[in-house]
C-alpha positions in Angstrom: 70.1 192.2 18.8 66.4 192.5 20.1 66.2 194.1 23.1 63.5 192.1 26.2 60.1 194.3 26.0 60.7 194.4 29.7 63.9 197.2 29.5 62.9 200.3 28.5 65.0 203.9 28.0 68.2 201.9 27.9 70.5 202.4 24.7 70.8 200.0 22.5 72.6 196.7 22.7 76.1 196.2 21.5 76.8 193.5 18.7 77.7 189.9 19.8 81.5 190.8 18.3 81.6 194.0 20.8 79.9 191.9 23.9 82.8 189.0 23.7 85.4 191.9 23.1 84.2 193.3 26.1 83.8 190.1 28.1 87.3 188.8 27.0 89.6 191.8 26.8 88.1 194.3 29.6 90.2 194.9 32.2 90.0 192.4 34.7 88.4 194.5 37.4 85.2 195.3 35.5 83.0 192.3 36.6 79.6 193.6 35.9 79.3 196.5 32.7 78.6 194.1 30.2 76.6 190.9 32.7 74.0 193.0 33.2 73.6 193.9 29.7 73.2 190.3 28.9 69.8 190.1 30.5 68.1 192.5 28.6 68.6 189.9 25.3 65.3 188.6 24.5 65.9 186.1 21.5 67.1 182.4 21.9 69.1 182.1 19.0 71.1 184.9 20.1 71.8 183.5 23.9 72.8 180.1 22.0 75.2 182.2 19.4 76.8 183.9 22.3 77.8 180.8 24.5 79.1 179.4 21.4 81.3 182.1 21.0 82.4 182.4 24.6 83.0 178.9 25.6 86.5 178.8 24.4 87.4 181.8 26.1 85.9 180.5 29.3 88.9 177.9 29.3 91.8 180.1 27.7 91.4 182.7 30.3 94.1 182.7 32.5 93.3 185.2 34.7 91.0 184.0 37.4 88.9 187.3 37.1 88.3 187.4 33.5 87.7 183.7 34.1 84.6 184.4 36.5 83.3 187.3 34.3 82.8 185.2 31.7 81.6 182.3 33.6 78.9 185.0 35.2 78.0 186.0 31.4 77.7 182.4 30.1 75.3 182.1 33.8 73.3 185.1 32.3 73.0 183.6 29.0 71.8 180.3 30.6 69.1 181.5 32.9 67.3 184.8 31.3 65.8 186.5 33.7 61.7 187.2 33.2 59.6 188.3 36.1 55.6 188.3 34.6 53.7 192.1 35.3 57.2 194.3 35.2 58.7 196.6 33.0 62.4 197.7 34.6 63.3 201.7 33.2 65.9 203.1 33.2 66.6 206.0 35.8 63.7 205.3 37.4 63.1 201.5 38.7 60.0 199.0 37.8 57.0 199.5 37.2 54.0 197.2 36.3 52.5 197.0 32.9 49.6 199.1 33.7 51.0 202.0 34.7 53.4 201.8 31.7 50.5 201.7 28.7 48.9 204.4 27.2 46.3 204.1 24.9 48.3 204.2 22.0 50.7 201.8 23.2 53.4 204.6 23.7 55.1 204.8 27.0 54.6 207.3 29.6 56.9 209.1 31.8 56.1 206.9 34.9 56.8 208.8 38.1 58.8 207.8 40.9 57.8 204.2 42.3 58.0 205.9 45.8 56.4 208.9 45.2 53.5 208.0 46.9 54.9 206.3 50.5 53.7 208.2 53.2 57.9 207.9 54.4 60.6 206.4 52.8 61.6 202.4 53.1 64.8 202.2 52.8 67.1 199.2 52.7 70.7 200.1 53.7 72.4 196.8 53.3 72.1 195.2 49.6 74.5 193.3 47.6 73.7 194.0 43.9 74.0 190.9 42.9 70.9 190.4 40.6 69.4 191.5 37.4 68.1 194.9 37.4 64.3 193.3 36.3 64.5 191.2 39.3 66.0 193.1 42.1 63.7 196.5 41.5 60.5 194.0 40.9 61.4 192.9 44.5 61.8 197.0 45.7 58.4 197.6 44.5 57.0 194.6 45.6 58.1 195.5 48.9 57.3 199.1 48.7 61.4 200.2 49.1 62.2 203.0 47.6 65.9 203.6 48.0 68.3 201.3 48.7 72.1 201.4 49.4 74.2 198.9 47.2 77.7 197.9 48.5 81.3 197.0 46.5 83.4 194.4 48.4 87.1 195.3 48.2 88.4 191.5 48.4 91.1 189.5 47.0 92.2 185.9 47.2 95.8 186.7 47.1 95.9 188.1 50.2 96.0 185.1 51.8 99.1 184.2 50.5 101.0 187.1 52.1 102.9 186.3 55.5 101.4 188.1 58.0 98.2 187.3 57.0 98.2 183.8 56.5 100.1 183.5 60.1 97.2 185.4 61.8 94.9 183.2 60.2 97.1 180.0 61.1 97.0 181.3 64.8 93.7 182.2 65.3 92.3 179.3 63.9 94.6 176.7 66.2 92.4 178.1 68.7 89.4 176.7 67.6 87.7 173.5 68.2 87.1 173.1 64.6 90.5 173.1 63.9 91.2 169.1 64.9 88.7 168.3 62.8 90.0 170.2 59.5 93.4 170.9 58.8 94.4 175.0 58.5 95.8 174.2 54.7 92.0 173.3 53.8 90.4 175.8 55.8 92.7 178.0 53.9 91.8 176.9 50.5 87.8 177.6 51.9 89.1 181.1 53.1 90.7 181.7 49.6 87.7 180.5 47.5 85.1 182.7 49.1 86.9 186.2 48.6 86.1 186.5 44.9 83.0 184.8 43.8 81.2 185.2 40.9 79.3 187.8 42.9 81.9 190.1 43.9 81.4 193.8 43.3 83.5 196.6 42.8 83.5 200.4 42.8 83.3 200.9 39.5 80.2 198.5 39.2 78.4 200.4 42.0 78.9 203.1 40.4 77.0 202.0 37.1 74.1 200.9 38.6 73.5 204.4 40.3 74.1 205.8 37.4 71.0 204.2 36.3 69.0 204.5 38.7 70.0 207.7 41.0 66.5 208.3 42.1 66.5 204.9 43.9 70.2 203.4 44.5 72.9 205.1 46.9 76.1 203.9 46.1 78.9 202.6 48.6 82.0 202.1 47.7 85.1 199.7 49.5 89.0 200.2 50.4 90.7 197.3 51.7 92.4 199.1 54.4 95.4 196.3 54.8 96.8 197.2 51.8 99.4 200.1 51.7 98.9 203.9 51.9 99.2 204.2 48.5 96.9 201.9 47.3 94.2 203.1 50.0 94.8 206.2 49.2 94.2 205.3 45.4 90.5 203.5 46.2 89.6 206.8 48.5 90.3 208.7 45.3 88.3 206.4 43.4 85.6 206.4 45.4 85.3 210.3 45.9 85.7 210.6 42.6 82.8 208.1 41.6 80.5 210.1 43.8 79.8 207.4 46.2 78.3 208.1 49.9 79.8 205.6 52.1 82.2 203.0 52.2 81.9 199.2 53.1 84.3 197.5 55.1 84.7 193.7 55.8 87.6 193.6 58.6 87.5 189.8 58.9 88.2 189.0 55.1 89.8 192.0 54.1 92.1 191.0 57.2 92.9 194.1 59.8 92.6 195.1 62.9 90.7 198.6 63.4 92.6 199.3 66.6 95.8 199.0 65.3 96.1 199.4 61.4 97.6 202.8 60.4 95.3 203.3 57.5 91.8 203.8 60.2 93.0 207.2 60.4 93.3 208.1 57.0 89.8 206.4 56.1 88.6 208.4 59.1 90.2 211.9 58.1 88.6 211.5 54.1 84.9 210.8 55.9 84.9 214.0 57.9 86.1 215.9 54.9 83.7 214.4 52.4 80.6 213.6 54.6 81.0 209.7 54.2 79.8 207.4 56.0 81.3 203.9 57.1 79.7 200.8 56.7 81.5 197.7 58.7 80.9 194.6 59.2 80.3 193.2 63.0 79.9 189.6 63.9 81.3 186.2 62.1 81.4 186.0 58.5 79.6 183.5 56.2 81.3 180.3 55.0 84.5 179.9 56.7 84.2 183.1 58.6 82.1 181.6 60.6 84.2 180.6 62.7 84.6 183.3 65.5 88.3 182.4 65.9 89.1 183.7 62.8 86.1 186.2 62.5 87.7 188.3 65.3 88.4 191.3 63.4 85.0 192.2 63.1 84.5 193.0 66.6 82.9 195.9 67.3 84.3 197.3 69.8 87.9 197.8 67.8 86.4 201.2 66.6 85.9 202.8 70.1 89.2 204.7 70.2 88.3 206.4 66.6 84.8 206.4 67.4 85.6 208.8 70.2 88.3 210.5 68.4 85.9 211.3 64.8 82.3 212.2 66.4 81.2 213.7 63.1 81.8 210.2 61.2 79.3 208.1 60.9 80.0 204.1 61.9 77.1 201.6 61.0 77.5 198.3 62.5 76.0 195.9 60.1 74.6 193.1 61.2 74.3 194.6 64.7 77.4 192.5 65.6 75.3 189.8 66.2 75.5 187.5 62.8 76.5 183.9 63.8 75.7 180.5 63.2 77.1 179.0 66.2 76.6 182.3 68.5 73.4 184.5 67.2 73.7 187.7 68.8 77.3 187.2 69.2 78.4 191.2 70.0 75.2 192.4 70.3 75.9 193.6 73.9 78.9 195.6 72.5 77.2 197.1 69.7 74.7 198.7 72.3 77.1 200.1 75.2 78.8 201.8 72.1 75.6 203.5 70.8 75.3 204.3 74.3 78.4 206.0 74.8 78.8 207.4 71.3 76.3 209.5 69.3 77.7 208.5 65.4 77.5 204.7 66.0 74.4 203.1 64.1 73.4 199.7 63.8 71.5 197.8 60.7 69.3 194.7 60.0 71.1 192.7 57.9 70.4 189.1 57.8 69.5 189.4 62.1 65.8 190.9 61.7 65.3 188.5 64.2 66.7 190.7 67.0 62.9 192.8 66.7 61.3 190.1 67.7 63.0 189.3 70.9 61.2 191.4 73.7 64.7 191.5 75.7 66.4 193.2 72.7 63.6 196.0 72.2 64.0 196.9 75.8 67.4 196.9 75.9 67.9 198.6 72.4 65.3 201.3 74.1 67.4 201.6 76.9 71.0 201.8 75.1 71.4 203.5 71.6 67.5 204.0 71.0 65.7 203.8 68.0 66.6 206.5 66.0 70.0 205.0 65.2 68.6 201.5 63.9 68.9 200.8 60.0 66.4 198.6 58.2 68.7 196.0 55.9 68.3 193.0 54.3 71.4 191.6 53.4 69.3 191.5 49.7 69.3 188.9 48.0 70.6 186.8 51.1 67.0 186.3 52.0 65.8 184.9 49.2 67.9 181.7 49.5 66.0 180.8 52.8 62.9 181.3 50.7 62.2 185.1 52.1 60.9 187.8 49.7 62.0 191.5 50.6 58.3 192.1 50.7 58.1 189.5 53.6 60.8 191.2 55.7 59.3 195.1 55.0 55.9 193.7 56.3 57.1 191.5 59.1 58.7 194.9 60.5 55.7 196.5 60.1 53.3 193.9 62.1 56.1 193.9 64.5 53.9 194.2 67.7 56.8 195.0 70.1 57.9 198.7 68.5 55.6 201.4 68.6 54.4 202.8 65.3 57.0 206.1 65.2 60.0 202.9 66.1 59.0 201.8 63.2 58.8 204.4 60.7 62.2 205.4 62.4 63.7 202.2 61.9 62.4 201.6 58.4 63.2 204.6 56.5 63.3 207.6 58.7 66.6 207.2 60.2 68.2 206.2 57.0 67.0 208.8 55.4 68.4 211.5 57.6 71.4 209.9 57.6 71.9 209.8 53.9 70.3 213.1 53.5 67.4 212.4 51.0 65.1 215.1 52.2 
């Protein structure tokens, strides 16, 4: 199959036969491999063969995973992906048509699209959830030039085991919403929204750095309410894949940092390995957001291993303050713990807002400081509100209540020292 002039240095396609193979008989936990591969097909007639040939599988698959991999193929096939001026290459990131041409039409060896920042941008929050054209179009558009891509470690059938669905059943009773609409339904919500067709795992994080490792740190996910074994497993996994950090979503992935018996462990394999933790703070989206049953993300359940691991790092995303109903929900406790401890960080994520409330700038100045504040965008949450990454980068930088060295910190400096990129 013809490949879209926009890829270059990837290898070549595999046959339609292979790509349904693939798409059909994987095992179920691969999600994105052969999806991203899709998008790099540049002629019609072979989009139209391919949804021919997966349609019936679409509706013989009875596993609810396969059943979404191929739904996000048949997606792919639907929509192609072209963004005008932009060549994506492999290893590197995108570029734009003029500094890929050569006189004689041959491709140079572009250099690194950050090469010449005066400091790094980095975005430390950002769910890979689009086509490589698109998503490193946006990075140079924006002037990022590394940014950390998280797996999610979810699963709907967790739901269905005892202790979790009777935590959920009690801590929603204690919400208004719950005369409104029954727990069962709420349930089925809950259920729906822990594998979407934009779930990520390890494995796929791992791809994409792999090609592109001058621009993409990788963090993997555990979900630490499982048992020993299987955490154990996914540290494994995730040491062995290569990747930095480790995402955590206590709310969905349903336990309590001050009490579950696998903190520890996750705690013991970051000070061996150098990892750092990213967790969610603050209400989820879609049903999460209900505080009630968002509870587990509260910040200040990490205190007692915050004080007991200083050479960890803990990154609050969101800054605990992500909330419909409440914006700036734990936003007081995120601060009294950077206060008190020396590895808590905060990042951006989907509450860039905060900057531009004078209150918070004084008071982050006056708690935790600056140079433990993450830029993040929560990419590509801001684009369904109609924000471009390039927006958010250059609102930051207009910013007129941080000084100038706040904001180099806060946009790339701090990050990088973190993450060690020199």
């Amino acid at each position: 199959m013809k490949e879209h002039p926009s890829y270059a240095g990837f290898p070549p396609l595999q046959d339609k036969e292979q790509i349904v193979e693939a798409l059909v008989n994987d095992p179920p936990e691969v999600r994105w491999r052969v999806v991203r591969d899709i998008f790099r097909i540049n002629d019609e007639e072979d989009r139209q063969d391919l949804i021919r040939r997966l349609h019936p599988h679409l509706f013989g698959a009875t596993d609810f995973r396969i059943k979404h991999r191929i739904t996000m193929a048949l997606q792919a096939l639907h929509n192609p992906c072209q963004v005008e001026g932009y060549v994506v290459v492999k290893g590197k990131g995108a570029f734009r048509h003029k500094e890929m041409e050569l006189p004689g039409g041959e491709l140079e060896n572009p250099e690194d699209p950050g090469a010449k920042s005066l400091f790094p941008v980095v975005d430390f929050h950002i769910h890979p959830k689009s086509p490589d054209l698109r998503f490193f179009a946006d990075m140079r558009e924006a002037g990022v030039t590394h940014g950390v891509i998280l797996a999610t470690d979810t699963d709907p059938s967790d739901v269905d085991r005892p202790e979790i669905k009777e935590h959920l059943k009690s801590a929603y009773s204690r919400s208004p919403r719950s005369r409104a609409v029954p727990f069962e339904r709420m349930l089925l919500q809950i259920k729906a929204s822990l594998y979407s067709p934009t779930h990520v795992e390890n494995r796929d994080v791992a791809d994409w750095v792999a090609d592109y490792p001058e621009a993409l740190i990788g963090f993997g996910s555990v979900n630490l309410s499982r048992g020993r074994d299987y955490v154990e497993e996914k540290l494994e996994e995730i040491g062995r894949l290569k990747l930095r950090g480790i995402k955590l979503l206590p709310y969905s992935q349903f336990f309590n940092a001050a009490e579950n018996e696998n903190v520890d462990l996750l705690f013991q394999y970051c000070a061996d390995s150098g990892a750092i933790i990213l967790s969610h703070s603050g209400c989820g989206p879609g049903p999460f957001e209900v505080p009630e049953i968002s509870q587990y993300a509260h910040p200040g359940l990490w205190e007692s291993h915050l004080k007991k691991y200083p050479s960890v790092p803990v990154v609050f995303a969101h800054f605990g303050s992500y909330s419909q109903y409440i914006p700036g929900i734990w936003l007081h406790e995120v601060l009294q713990l950077g206060k008190k401890y020396r590895n808590v960080y905060a990042d951006l994520a989907a509450v860039d807002w905060l900057l531009n409330r004078e209150v918070v700038v004084k008071e982050i100045r006056k708690t935790m400081g600056f140079g433990r504040v993450l830029f993040a965008t929560d990419y590509p949450l801001p684009k369904s509100a109609g924000l471009s990454l390039a927006y958010l980068v250059g609102a930051l930088k207009a910013n007129t209540l941080l000084t100038e060295k706040e904001k180099r910190k806060v946009l790339g400096l701090n990050a990088s020292q973190l993450l060690g990129l020199g």
